[in-house]
N, C-alpha and C positions, 0 to 999 in steps of 0.2 A: 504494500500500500504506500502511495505517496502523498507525502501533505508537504502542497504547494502553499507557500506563504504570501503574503499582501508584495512582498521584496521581489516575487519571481524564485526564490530561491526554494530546493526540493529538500524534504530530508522523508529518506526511506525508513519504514517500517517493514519488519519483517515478520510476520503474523504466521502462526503456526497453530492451529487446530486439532488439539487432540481426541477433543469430544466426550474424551469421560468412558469410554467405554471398556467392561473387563478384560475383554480379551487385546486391548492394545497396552493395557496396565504395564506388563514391562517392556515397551519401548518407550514409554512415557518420557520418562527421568533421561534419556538422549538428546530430546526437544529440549528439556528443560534449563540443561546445562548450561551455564555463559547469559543464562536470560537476563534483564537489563527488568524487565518488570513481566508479570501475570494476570492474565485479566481471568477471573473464573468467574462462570456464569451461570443463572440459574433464571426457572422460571417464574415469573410472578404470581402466576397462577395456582401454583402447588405451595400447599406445606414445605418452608426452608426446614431440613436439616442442619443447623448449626454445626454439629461433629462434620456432616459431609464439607463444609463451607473450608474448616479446618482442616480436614485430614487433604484434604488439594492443597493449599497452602504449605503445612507441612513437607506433602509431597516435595512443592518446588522449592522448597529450603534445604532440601538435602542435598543436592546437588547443584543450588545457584550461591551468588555470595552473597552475604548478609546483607547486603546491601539491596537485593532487590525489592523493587514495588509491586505492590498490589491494589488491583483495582477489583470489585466485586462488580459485577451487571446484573439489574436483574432487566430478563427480558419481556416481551409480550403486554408491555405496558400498556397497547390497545385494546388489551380485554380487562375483566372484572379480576380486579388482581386482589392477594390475599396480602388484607393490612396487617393480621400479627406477622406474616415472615418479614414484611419491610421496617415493621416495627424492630424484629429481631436483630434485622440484616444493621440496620442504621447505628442500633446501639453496639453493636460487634465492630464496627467498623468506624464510630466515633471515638471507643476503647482503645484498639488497636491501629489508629490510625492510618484507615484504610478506604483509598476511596471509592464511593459507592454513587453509581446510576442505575436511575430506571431507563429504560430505551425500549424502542418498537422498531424493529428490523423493516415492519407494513407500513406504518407511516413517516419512519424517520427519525421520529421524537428520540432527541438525546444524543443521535448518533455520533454525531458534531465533535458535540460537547464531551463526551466519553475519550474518546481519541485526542482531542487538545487540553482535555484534564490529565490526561495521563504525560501526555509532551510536556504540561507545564512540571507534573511532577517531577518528570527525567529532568527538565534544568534544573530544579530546586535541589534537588540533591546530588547532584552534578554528575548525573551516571551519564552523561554524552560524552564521547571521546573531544577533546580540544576542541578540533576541528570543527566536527559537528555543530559543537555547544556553539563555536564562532557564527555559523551559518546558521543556525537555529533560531529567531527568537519571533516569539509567538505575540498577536495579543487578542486577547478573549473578543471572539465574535469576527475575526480574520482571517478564518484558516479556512482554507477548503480541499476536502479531502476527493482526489480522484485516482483514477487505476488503468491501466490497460488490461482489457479483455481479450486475449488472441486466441481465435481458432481457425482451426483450418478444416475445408469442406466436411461434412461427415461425421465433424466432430461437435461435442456441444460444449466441453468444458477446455479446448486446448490442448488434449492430449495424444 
């Protein structure tokens, strides 16, 4: 993903997907290694699990440096979302200072803001290389995030 800034200038995101699912559990910690920050996601819809919120966290603590960030998401904010997990999520994440959005993948809502809250975080704590940090600077309500989609005939994802 790239996010072009008001400057013209680009700085790449490297977004990696692992979905949570058991059977990919031990390649997991490979993704995780060298991460700069995590975003773990859950539904708004459903009952939060707080242990599950944690034990992902944990997870990428084993293998990144202490210094990584954490963002939580919760998603599907266009439906009837359940107020005790946000209630939950919010107080977990004001504790641990951890940032937290709700966002809607269907409408949009937060999208934005999710990705230039977590950039702001990376320069706050200065996990951008020099470089980066030099070409990086954001400000709230300026950033716009676009992508290339390449595929070729036959194909629907690029592959």
């Amino acid at each position: 993903m790239t996010l072009r800034l008001p400057t013209g200038r680009k700085v790449i995101l490297q977004l990696w997907d692992t979905a949570g699912l058991e059977r990919y559990r031990s390649l997991n910690k490979k993704f995780y290694s060298g991460a700069k920050a995590a975003i773990i996601c859950f539904d708004l819809t459903k009952q939060v699990v707080l242990d599950d919120i944690e034990y992902w966290i944990d997870q990428v603590k084993e293998v990144t440096e202490s210094s990584c960030s954490f963002m939580i998401v919760g998603t599907k904010s266009d439906l009837k979302i359940n107020q005790s997990s946000v209630t939950v999520i919010s107080e977990f994440c004001e504790e641990n200072d951890v940032l937290f959005f709700q966002t809607s993948a269907l409408t949009g809502v937060n999208v934005l803001e999710c990705f230039s809250g977590l950039a702001e975080r990376l320069m706050e704590l200065n996990l951008l290389t020099p470089s980066a940090k030099k070409s990086f600077q954001i400000e709230p309500g300026h950033v716009s995030i676009s992508y290339e989609h390449k595929t070729t005939p036959g194909s629907c994802c690029g592959c």
